[in-house]
C-alpha positions in Angstrom: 2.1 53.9 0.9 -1.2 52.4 0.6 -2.6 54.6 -2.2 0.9 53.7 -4.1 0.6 50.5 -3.5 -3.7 50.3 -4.6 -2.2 52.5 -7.6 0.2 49.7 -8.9 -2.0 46.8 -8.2 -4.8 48.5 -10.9 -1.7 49.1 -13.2 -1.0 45.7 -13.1 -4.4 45.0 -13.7 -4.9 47.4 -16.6 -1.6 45.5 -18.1 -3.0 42.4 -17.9 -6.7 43.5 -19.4 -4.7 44.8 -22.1 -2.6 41.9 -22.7 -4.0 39.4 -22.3 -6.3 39.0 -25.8 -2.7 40.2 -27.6 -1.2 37.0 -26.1 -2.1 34.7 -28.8 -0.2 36.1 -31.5 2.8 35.7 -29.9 4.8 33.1 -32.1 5.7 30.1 -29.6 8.6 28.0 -29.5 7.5 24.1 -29.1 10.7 23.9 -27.1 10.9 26.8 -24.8 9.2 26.3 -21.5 8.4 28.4 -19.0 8.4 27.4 -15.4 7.0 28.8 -12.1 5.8 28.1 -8.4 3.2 29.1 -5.8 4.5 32.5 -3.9 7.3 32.6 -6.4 9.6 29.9 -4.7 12.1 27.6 -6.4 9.9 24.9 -5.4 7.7 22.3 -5.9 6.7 19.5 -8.8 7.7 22.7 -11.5 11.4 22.5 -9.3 12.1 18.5 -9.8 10.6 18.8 -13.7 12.6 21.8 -14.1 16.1 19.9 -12.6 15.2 17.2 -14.6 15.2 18.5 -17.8 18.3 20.6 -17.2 20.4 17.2 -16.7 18.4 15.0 -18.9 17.0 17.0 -21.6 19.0 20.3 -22.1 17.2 20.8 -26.2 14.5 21.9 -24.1 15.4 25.7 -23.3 13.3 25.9 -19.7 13.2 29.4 -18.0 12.0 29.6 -14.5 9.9 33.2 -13.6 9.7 34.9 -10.5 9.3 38.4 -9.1 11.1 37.4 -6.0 14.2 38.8 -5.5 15.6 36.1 -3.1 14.7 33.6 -5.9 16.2 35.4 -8.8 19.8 36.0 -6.9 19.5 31.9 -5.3 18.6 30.9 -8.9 21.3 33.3 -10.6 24.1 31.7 -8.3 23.2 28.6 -9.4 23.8 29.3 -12.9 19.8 28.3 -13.4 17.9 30.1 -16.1 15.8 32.6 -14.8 14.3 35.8 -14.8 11.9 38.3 -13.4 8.3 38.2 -14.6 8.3 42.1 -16.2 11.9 41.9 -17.3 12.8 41.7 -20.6 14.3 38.4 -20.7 11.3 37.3 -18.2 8.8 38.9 -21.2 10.2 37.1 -24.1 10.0 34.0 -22.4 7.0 34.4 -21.0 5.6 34.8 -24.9 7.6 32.3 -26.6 7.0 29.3 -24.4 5.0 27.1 -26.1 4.0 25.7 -22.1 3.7 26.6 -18.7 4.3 24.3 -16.1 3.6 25.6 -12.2 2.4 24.5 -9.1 -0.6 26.4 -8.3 -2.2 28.6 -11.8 -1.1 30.0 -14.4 0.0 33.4 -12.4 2.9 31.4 -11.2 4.5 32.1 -14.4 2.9 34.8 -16.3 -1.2 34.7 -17.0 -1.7 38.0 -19.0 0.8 36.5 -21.8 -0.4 32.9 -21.4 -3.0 32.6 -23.7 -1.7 30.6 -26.5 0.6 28.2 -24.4 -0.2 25.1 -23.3 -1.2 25.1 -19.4 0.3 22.1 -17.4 -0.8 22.3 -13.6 1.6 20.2 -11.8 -0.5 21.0 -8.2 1.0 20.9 -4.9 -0.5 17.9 -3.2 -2.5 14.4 -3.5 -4.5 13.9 -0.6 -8.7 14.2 0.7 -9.1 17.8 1.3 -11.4 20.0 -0.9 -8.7 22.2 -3.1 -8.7 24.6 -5.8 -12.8 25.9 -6.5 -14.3 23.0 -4.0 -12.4 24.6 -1.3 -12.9 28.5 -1.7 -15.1 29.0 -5.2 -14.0 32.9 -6.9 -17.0 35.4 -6.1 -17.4 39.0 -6.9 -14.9 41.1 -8.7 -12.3 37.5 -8.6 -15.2 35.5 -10.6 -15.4 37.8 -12.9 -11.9 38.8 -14.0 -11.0 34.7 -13.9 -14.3 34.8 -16.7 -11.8 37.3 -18.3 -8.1 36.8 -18.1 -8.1 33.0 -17.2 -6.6 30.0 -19.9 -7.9 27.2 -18.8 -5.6 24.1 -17.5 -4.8 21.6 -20.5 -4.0 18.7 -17.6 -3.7 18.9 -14.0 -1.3 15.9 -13.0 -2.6 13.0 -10.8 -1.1 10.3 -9.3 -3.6 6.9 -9.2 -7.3 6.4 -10.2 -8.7 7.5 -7.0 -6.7 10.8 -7.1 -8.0 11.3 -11.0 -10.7 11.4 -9.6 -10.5 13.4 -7.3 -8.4 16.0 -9.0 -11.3 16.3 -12.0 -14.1 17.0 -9.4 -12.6 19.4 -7.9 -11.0 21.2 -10.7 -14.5 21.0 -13.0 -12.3 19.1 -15.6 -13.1 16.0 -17.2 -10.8 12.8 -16.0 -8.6 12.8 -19.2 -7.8 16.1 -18.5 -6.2 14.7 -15.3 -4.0 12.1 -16.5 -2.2 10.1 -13.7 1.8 10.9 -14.7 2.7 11.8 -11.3 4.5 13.9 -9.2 7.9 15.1 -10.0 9.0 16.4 -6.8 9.3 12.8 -5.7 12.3 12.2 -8.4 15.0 12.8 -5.9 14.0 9.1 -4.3 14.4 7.6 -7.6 16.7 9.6 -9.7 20.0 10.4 -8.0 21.3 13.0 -10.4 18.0 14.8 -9.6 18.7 14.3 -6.0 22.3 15.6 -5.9 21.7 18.6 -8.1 18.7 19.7 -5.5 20.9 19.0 -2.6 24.0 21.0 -4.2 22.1 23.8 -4.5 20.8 23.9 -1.0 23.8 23.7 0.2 25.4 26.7 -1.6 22.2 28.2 -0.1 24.0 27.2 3.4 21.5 24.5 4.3 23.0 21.5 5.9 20.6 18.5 6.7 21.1 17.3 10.7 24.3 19.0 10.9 25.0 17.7 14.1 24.6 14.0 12.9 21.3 13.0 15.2 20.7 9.4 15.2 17.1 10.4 14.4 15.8 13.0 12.7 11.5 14.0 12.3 9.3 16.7 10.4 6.5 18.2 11.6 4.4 19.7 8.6 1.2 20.6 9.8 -1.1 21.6 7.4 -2.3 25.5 6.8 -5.7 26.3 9.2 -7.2 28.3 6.6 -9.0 30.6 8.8 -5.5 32.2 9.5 -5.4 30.9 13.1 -2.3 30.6 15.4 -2.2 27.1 16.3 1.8 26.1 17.3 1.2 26.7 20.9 -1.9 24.7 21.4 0.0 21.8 19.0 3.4 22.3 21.0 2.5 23.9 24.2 6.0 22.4 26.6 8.9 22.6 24.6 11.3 21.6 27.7 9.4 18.1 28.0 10.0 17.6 23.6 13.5 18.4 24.0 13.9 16.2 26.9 12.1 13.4 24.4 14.2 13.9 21.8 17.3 14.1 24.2 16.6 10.4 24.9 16.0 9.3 21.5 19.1 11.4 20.4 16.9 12.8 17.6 16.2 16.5 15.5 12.7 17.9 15.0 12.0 20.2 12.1 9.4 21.9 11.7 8.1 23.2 8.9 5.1 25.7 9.1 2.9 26.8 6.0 4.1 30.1 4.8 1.0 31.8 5.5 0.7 30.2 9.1 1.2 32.7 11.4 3.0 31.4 14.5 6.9 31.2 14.6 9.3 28.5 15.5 10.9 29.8 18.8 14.6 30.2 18.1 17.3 29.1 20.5 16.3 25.3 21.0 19.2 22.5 20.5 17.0 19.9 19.1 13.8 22.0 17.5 14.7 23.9 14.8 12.9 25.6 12.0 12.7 24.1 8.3 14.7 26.8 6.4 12.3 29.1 3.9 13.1 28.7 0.4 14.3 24.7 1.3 12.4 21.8 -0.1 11.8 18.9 2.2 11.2 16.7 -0.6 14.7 16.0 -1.0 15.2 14.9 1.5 12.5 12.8 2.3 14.2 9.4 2.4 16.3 10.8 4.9 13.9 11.2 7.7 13.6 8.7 10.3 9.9 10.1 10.5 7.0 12.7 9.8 4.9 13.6 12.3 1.8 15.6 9.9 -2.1 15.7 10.6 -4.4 16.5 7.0 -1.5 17.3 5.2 -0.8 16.1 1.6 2.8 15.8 3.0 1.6 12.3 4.8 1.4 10.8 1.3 4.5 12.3 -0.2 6.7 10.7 2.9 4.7 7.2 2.6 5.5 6.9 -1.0 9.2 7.2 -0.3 9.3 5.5 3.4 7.4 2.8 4.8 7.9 3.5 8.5 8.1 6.5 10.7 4.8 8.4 10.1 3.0 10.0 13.1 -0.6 11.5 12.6 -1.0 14.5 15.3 -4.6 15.4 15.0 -5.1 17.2 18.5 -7.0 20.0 16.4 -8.9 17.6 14.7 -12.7 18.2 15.0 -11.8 22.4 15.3 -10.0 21.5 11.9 -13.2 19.9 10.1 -15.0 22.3 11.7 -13.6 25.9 10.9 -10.6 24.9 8.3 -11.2 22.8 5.4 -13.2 20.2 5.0 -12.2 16.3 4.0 -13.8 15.1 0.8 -12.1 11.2 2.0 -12.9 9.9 5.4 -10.1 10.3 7.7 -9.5 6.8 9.4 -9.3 5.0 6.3 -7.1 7.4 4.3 -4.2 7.2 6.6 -1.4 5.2 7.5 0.8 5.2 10.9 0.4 6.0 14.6 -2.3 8.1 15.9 -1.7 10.9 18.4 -4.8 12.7 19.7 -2.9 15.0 22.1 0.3 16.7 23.2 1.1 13.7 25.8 0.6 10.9 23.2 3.1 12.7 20.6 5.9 12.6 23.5 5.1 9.2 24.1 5.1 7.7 20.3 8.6 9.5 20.0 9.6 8.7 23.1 8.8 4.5 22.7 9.6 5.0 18.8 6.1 3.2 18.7 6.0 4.9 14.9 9.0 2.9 14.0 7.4 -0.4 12.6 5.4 -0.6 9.3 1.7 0.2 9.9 -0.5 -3.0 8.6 -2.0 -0.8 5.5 0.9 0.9 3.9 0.7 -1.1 1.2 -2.9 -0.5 0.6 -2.3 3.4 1.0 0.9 3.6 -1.0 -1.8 2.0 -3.9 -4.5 4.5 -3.7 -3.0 7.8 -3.7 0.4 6.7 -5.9 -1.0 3.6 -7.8 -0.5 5.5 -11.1 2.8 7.4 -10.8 5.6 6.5 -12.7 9.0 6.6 -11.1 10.5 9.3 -12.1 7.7 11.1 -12.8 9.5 13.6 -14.9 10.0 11.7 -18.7 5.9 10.7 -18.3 5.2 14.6 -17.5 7.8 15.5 -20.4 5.9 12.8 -22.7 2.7 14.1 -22.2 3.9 17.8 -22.9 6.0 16.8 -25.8 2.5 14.8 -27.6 0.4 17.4 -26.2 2.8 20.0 -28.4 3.0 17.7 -31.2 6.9 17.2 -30.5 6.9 13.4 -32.7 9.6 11.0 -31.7 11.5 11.8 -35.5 11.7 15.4 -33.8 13.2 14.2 -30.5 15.4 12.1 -32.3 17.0 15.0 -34.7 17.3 17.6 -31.5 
């Protein structure tokens, strides 16, 4: 199994060598996009642009690619264009897309046939940490074939000045190459066909938010500890006194783990449940009463779309700076809501619903990491694309 498997990764690798240089003659369509996510999920800013243009803009003929077969059949119900990355269909769109939009590089769609496309990184996250090269920077044998087979980003969205700049130092790009036109997986707050498309489809998918009606209902997102270590039961280490919290309060917990995290939820509990894989919380992030996060981008997504409700549970936090990633922004003046150093101070904010009033700075926060996003995001992210593909308004108007 092993040798199969090390046989098919170096054919993959010899396919994409080949390629990859052939690429650029492929004739590209100015309006046929190709669209695709980090661990080939339906998710992500590439989902809400996606949804966006399928109600607003259908003369743009958008594919989604994936090699996941969960995907491809959740996708296929939903009567969603889409396809797998070495099919046919997944080829020819692949080569005739005149962009690529994803969520994390140009893999997320297809890189041996994206040379000649426009490259629009719609990343996963605002926020301090180090990311992309100024977290892990490619050595070795990965340096090397990036030199090789890698198209480098046209744009990577941002979302304010101080994210601009962030996003260009730690991407190596200069700051007009990360133009502030937002994030579109926060569209579902302000567009409410966006919003009820996302949600229908999750619930053919059998998802049903706080099904048993809660009277409150929290997140907890923790952010990945990127030295793969279990962390859940140092972060929740007594279940029975939660649930007996949330009892009181009548409330839900989710949580939602990174995908590479490798702790579990424990099943069986009435009012902790696990986030559903394949589920965006973004939806339905105006429905939360609150998020409880630590160094996670996710803090900024829920202030931009609620005011009140946000709990920061850094128990972990000097082993995180430590051993994890490190925080290009200092901490303390980066965050808004109620602090929780410990196991005991989480059961007490939710049990006092101290994290229920506005934190003094919100407005301060809500400025510096969103202060340049449009609302929707989408028709600024569509504008730059269409200019950046020389798709003039005369064009748009004769579609």
């Amino acid at each position: 199994m092993r040798r199969s498997r090390r046989h098919s990764v170096a054919a993959r690798l010899a396919l994409a060598l080949a390629l990859f240089p052939l690429a650029a003659l492929a004739p590209r369509a100015r309006r046929r996009w190709a669209f695709g996510a980090a661990g080939d999920q339906f998710a992500g800013n590439p989902k809400y642009l996606f949804l966006w243009l399928r109600l607003h803009r259908p003369d743009i003929r958008a594919t989604w690619i994936t090699d996941d077969a969960g995907t491809h059949a959740m996708m296929t119900a939903a009567k969603l264009p889409v396809a797998r990355r070495w099919s046919v269909a997944g080829v020819a769109a692949a080569l005739r897309s005149a962009l690529y939009a994803f969520s994390h590089g140009s893999e997320d769609v297809n890189l041996p046939l994206g040379r000649g496309a426009r490259h629009l990184n719609l990343w996963h996250g605002v926020g301090i940490k180090a990311l992309h090269a100024g977290a892990r920077p490619a050595t070795g044998l990965r340096r090397w074939l990036r030199s090789f087979v890698y198209v480098p980003y046209d744009v990577v969205a941002s979302t304010s000045p101080m994210m601009q700049a962030h996003f260009a130092e730690q991407f190596g790009l200069p700051p007009e190459r990360c133009p502030q036109i937002g994030y579109p997986r926060l569209d579902c707050a302000a567009d409410p066909d966006v919003a009820a498309l996302a949600r229908s489809i999750d619930k053919a998918a059998g998802f049903r938010f706080n099904p048993d009606k809660r009277q409150e209902v929290y997140l907890y997102a923790p952010t990945f500890r990127n030295n793969g270590r279990p962390f859940l039961d140092d972060a929740l280490p007594d279940l029975d006194a939660l649930e007996a919290v949330l009892a009181r309060r009548n409330a839900l917990l989710y949580v939602k783990l990174h995908p590479r995290t490798p702790d579990a939820v424990p099943a069986g509990r009435t009012r902790i449940r696990a986030w559903p894989e394949g589920i965006d919380f973004q939806t339905y992030l105006a429905d939360l009463t609150g998020l409880v996060t630590d160094y996670s981008s996710v803090l900024y997504d829920y202030l931009a779309v609620r005011r009140t409700g946000s709990i920061l549970y850094t128990f972990d936090h000097d082993a995180y700076t430590a051993a994890d990633r490190a925080l290009r922004h200092d901490f303390d003046s980066n965050v808004a809501g109620v602090r929780a150093g410990s196991f005991a101070d989480l059961c007490a904010v939710l049990d006092t619903g101290a994290a229920l009033s506005e934190p003094p700075n919100v407005d301060a926060i809500q400025e510096r990491f969103w202060g340049g996003s449009p609302r929707p995001a989408s028709p600024a992210v569509v504008a730059w694309a269409e200019e950046a593909l020389g798709m003039t308004d005369q064009q748009h108007r004769g579609r």
